[in-house]
C-alpha atoms as one frame of an Amber mdcrd trajectory, in Angstrom:
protein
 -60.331-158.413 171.107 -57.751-160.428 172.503 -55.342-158.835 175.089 -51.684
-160.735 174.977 -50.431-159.907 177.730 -52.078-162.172 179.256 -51.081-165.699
 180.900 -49.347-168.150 178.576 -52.460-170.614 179.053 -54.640-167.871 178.254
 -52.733-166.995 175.261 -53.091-170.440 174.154 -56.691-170.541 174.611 -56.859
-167.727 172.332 -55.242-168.431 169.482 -57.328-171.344 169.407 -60.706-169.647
 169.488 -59.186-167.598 166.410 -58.328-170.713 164.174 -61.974-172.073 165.579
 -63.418-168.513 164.610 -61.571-168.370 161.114 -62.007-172.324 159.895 -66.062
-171.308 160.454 -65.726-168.337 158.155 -64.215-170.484 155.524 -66.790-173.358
 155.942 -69.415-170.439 155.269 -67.957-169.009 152.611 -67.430-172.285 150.543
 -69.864-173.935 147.889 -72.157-176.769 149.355 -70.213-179.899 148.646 -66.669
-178.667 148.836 -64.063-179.953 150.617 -62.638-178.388 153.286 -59.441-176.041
 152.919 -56.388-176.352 155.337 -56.392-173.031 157.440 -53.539-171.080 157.050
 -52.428-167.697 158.274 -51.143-166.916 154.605 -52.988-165.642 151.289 -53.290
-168.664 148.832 -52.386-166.988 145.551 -53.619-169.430 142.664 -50.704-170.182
 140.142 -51.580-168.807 136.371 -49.581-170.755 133.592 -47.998-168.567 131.670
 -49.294-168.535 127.789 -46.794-170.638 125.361 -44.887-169.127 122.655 -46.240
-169.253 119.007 -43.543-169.935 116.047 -44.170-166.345 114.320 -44.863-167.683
 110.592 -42.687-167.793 107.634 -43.842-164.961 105.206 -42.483-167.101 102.427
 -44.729-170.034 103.584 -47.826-169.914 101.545 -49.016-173.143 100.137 -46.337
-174.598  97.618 -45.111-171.387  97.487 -41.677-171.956  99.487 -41.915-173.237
 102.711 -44.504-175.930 102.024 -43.200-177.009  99.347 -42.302-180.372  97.879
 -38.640-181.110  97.894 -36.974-181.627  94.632 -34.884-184.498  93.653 -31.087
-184.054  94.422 -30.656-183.508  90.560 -33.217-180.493  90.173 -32.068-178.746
  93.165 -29.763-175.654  92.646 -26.085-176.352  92.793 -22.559-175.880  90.937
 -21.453-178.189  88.809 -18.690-178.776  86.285 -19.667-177.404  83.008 -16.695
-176.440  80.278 -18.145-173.566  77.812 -16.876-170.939  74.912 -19.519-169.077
  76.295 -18.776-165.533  78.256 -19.100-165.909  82.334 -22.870-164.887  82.633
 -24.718-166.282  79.903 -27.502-168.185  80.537 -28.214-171.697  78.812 -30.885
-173.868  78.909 -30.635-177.520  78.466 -33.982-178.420  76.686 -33.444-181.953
  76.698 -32.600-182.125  80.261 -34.435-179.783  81.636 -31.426-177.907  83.615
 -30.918-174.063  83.141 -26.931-173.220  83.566 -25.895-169.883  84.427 -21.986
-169.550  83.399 -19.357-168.844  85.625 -16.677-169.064  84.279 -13.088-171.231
  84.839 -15.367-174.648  83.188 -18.071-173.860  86.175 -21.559-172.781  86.322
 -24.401-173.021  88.318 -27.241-175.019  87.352 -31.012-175.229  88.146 -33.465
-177.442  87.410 -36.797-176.065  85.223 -40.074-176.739  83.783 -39.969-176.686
  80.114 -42.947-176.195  76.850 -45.289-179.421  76.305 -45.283-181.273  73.466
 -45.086-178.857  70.442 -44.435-176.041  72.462 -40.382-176.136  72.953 -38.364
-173.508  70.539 -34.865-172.844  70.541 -32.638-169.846  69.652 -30.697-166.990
  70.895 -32.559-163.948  72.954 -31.517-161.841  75.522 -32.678-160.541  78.601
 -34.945-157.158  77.506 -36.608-156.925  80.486 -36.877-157.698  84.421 -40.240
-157.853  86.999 -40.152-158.608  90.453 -43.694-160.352  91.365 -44.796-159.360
  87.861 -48.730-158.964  86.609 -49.768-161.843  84.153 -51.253-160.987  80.799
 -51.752-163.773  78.827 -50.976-163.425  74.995 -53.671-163.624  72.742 -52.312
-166.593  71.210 -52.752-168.440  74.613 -56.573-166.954  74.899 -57.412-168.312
  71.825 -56.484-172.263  72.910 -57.937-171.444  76.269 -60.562-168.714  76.527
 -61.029-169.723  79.846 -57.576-167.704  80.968 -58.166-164.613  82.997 -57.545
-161.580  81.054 -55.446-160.207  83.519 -54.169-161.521  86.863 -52.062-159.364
  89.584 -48.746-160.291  90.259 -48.738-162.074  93.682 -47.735-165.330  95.254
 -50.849-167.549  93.183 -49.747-166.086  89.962 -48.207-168.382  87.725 -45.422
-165.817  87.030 -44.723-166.688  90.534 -41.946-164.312  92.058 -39.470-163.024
  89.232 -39.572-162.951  85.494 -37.056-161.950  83.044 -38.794-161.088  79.676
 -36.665-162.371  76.340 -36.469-159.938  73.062 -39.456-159.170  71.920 -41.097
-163.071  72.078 -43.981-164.210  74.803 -41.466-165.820  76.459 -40.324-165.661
  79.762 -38.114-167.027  82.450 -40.195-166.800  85.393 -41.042-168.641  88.895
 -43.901-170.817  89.587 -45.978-171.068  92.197 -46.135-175.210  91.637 -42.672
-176.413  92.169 -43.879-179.731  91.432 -43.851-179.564  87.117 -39.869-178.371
  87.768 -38.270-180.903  85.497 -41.357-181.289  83.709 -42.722-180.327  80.499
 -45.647-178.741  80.563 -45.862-174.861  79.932 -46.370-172.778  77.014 -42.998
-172.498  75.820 -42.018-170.634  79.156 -39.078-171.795  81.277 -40.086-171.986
  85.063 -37.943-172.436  87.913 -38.573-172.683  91.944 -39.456-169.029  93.420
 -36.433-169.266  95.407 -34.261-170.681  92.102 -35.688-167.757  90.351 -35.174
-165.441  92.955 -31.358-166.430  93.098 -31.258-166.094  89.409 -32.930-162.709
  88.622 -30.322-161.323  91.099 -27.547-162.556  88.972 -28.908-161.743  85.506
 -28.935-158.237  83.993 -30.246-156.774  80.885 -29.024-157.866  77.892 -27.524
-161.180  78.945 -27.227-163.722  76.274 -29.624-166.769  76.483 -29.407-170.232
  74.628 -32.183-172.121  74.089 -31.183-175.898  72.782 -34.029-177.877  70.844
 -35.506-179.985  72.419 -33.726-183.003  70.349 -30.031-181.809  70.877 -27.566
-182.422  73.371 -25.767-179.649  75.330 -22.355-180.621  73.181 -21.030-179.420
  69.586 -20.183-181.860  66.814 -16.289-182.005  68.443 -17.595-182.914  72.016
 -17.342-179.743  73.750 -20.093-177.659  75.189 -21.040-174.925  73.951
């Protein structure tokens, strides 16, 4: 042990035989190989990088679902537009040809969405209304359906892969349906059943605007959206 109260030369002498003393302990201590550390009277604390944030996911990102999806074309996407009617602010119309659903809002406005439509041979026309209303509804396909494609599951949970996709509104007392789709790529298609598809989110949007018993158009599939005097109807 060192006493310092000793002579500044001998104090000097001392702390020198420490370092000495200290850079041998180090030398033992490291691997074979190593390079030599700097003394220093200080603990050497190694620096730990801290773990980088992680976007938390999208719960409506699943596949095509939403997120993921496709875009659609400016003309398919959801938006008001000017659209003169006789028909009462909340009726829904769907513009077979075109492949545009309008929901009326009144003052020669509505809002208009862009859908999926039937095949070939599959489009029908006529007045229903809105009997019924699912949110992520179970798919049963009719027997009519089974019988071109026996293939079909029987039944299928209502979830984000079923092609019912996030909302349906049933109409009267037909198989048909205005419901989402879990492929927003066949909007502005025809390719379905006879059922009308729109995005998830379009659907969504919709289903919170429609109640039971609103009034739905459907136009043939070889008729404009105007009456014989040019107006809409």
């Amino acid at each position: 042990m060192f006493e310092f109260n000793q002579s500044p030369a001998s104090r000097h002498v001392a702390f020198a035989a420490f370092a000495m003393l200290a850079a041998g302990a180090v030398a033992l201590c490291a691997p074979a190989g190593a390079a030599p550390l700097p003394f220093s009277p200080f603990m050497i604390v190694p620096q730990v990088a801290a773990p980088s944030a992680q976007a938390v996911p999208d719960e409506s990102e699943n596949n095509e679902h939403a997120g993921s999806a496709p875009e659609l074309p400016a003309q398919l996407k959801r938006q008001i537009v000017s659209y003169p009617t006789r028909e009462a602010r909340g009726t829904v119309i769907i513009d077979t040809p075109h492949t545009y659903l309008y929901y009326v809002l009144g003052g020669g406005q509505a809002i208009r969405y862009g859908i999926g439509i039937g095949r070939e041979g599959f489009t029908w026309s006529g007045v229903q209304s809105v009997t019924r209303k699912a949110e992520w509804p179970d798919w049963i396909p009719p027997r009519e359906m089974i019988a071109r494609q026996p293939y079909l599951p029987r039944y299928m949970a209502g979830g984000p892969g079923n092609p019912l996709g996030a909302r349906a509104m049933y109409l009267g007392d037909t198989v048909y349906r205005i419901h989402g789709t879990s492929q927003p790529s066949t909007i502005g298609t025809r390719v379905s059943s006879g059922c009308i598809r729109l995005t998830n989110q379009d659907v969504t949007d919709l289903y919170s605007r429609v109640t039971i018993g609103t009034k739905v158009i459907v136009l043939p599939a070889n008729r404009q959206a105007l009456n014989p005097d040019g107006k809409r109807i």
